[in-house]
C-alpha positions as CSV (number, residue, x, y, z in Angstrom):
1,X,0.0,0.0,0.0
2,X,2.6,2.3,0.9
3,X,4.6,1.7,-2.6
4,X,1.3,2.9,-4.5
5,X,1.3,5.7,-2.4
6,X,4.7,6.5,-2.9
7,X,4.3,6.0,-6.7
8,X,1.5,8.0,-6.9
9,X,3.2,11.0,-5.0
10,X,6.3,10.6,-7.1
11,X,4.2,10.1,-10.4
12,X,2.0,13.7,-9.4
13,X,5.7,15.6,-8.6
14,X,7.1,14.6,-12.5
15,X,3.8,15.3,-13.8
16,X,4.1,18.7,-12.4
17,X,7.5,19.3,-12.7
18,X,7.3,18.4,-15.9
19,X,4.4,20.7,-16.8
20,X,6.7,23.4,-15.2
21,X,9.6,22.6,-17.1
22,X,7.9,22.7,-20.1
23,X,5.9,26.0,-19.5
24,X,8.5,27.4,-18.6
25,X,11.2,26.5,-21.7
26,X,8.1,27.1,-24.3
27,X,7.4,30.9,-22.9
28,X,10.2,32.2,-24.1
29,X,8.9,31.5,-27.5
30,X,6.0,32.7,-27.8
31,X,4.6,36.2,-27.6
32,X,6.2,38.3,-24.7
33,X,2.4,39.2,-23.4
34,X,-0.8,39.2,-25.7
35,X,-2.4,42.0,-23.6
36,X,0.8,43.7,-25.4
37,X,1.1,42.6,-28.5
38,X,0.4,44.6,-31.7
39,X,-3.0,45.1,-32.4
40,X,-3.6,46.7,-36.3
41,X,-0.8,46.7,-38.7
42,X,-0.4,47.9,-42.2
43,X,-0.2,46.2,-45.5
44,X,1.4,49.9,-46.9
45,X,4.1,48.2,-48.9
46,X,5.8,51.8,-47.8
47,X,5.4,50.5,-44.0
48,X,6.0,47.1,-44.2
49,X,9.8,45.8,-44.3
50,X,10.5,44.2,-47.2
51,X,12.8,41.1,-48.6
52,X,13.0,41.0,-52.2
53,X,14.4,37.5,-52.7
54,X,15.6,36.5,-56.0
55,X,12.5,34.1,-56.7
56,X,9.9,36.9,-55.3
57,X,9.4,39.2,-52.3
58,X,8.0,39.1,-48.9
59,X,6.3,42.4,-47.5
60,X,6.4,41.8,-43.9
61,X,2.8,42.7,-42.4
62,X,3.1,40.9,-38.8
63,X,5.8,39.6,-37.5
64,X,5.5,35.6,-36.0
65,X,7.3,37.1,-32.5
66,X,3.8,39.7,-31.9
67,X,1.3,36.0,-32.0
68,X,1.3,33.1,-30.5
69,X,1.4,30.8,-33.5
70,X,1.3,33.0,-36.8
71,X,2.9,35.6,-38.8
72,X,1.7,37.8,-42.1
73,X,3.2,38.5,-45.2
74,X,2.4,39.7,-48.5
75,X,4.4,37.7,-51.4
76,X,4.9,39.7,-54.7
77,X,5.7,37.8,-57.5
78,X,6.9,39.0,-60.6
79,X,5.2,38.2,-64.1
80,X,6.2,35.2,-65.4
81,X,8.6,34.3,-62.6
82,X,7.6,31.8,-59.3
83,X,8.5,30.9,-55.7
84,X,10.7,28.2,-55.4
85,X,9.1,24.4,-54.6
86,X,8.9,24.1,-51.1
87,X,7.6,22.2,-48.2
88,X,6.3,23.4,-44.3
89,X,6.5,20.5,-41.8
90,X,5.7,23.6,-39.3
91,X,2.8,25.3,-40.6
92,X,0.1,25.2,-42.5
93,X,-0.3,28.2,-45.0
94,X,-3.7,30.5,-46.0
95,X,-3.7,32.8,-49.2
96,X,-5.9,35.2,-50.1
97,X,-5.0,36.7,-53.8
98,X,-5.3,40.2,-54.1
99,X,-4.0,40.9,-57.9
100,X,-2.8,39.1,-61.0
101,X,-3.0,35.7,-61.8
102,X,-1.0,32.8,-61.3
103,X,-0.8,28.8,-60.8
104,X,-0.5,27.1,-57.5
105,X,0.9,23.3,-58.0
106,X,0.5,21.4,-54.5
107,X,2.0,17.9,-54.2
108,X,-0.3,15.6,-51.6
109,X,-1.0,12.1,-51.0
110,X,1.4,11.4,-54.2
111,X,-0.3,13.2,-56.2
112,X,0.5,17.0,-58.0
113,X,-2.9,18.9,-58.3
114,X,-3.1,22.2,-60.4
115,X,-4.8,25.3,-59.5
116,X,-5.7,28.7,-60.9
117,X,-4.8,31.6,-58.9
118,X,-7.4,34.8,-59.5
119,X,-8.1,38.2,-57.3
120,X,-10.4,36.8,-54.5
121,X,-9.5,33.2,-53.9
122,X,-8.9,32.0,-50.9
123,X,-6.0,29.2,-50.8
124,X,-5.1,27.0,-47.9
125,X,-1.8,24.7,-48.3
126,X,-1.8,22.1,-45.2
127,X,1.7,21.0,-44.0
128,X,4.0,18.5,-45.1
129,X,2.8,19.4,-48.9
130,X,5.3,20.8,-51.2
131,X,3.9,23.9,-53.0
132,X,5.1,26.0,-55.3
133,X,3.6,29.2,-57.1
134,X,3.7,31.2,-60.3
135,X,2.8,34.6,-61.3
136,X,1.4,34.1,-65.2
137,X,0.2,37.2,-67.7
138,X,1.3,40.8,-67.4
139,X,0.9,41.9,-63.8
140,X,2.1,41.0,-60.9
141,X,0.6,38.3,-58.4
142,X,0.4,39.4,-55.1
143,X,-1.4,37.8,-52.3
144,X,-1.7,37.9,-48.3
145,X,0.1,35.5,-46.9
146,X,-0.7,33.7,-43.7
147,X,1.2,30.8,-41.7
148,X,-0.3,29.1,-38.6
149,X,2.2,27.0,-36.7
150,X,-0.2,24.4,-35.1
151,X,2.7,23.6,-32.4
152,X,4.3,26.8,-32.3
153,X,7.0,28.0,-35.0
154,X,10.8,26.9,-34.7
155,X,12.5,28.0,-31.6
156,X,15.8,28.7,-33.8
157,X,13.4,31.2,-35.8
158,X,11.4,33.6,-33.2
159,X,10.9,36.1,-36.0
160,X,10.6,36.9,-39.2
161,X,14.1,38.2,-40.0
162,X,15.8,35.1,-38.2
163,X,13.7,32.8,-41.2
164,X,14.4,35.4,-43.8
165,X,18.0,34.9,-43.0
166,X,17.6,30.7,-42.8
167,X,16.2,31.1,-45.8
168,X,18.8,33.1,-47.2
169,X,21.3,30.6,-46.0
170,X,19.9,27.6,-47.5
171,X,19.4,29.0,-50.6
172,X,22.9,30.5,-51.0
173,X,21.0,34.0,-51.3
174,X,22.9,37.3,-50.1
175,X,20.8,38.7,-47.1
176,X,22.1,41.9,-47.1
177,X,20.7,41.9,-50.9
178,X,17.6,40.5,-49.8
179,X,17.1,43.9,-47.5
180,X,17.6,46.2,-50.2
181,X,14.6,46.9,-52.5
182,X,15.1,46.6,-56.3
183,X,14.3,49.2,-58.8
C-alpha cells in the first residue's frame, strides 16, 4: 500500500514538474504578453519591411514574435517568374489573392494537383505538402500571406528576419541583398 502511495506522490511531482519545465522553456517563444502585442498593422508596402528574394518578395505585415502561433506577409511575384518548390512540416499556409494571376501546383497524397490563382480566392496549403507558385500574364501576383504553426513556430526562428535569414542561407542567397529593395 505504501509503494502505491509513494508511486502515486512521485508520479504527481514529475507530472508537475514536468508541466513546469515545459511551460517554462516554451514561454520564451511565444509572444512576450498578448495583452501587449500589436493590435492593427499595415499592409502599406511603404510601412511594411521588405525582402525581395531572387525568386519573389515578402512584405512583412506581422511579424510571428507579436502572435502566438502565426505571422503575415504579402508575397509579390513578378510576371512570369515563381517561388521556389517548397515544403512546411511547421505550418500550415492561407492565401488570399489580391491581384494578378498565377498557378499554384501542390503535391499531396502522391499526387500534384493544379490550380488557378485569380483576385479573391482563398488558398489554404496544409503542412507537409510541397507547393510551389507562379505569377502568369502581365501583372504581378500578389497575395496575403498567412502561416499558422499548429505547435508553435521553430525556436531557432522567433521572428521573421531570423527565417528570412535561414532562408537566405539555405538558398545560397545574399541577405544583405535581400534587405535592399530593387528598382
Amino acid at each position: 500500500m505504501n509503494k502505491i502511495i509513494i508511486a502515486t506522490i512521485a508520479g504527481i511531482i514529475l507530472g508537475v514538474g514536468f508541466t513546469y519545465f515545459y511551460l517554462d522553456i516554451t514561454k520564451e517563444f511565444k509572444a512576450k504578453d498578448p495583452l501587449q502585442s500589436k493590435i492593427v498593422f499595415s499592409t502599406d508596402n511603404k510601412q511594411t519591411p521588405g525582402y525581395y528574394f531572387p525568386t519573389h518578395d515578402n512584405l512583412l505585415v506581422m511579424d510571428r514574435s507579436n502572435a502566438e502561433d502565426s505571422e503575415a506577409f504579402i508575397v509579390q511575384i513578378s510576371p512570369n517568374k515563381f517561388t521556389n518548390r517548397q515544403i512546411h512540416d511547421d505550418a500550415e499556409q492561407l492565401f488570399y489573392i489580391l491581384s494578378g494571376n498565377g498557378k499554384l501546383t501542390i503535391e499531396r497524397l502522391g499526387k500534384k494537383e493544379v490550380f488557378d490563382l485569380l483576385p479573391t480566392n482563398f488558398v489554404h496549403i496544409p503542412r507537409n505538402c510541397y507547393h510551389q507558385t507562379f505569377s502568369q500574364g502581365n501583372d504581378t501576383l500578389k497575395y496575403l500571406a498567412i502561416d499558422c504553426f499548429p505547435e508553435g513556430y521553430n525556436p531557432n526562428e522567433p521572428s521573421w528576419d531570423d527565417h528570412a535569414r535561414a532562408v537566405c542561407k539555405i538558398n545560397n542567397w545574399d541577405y544583405n541583398e535581400a534587405r535592399k529593395k530593387k528598382i
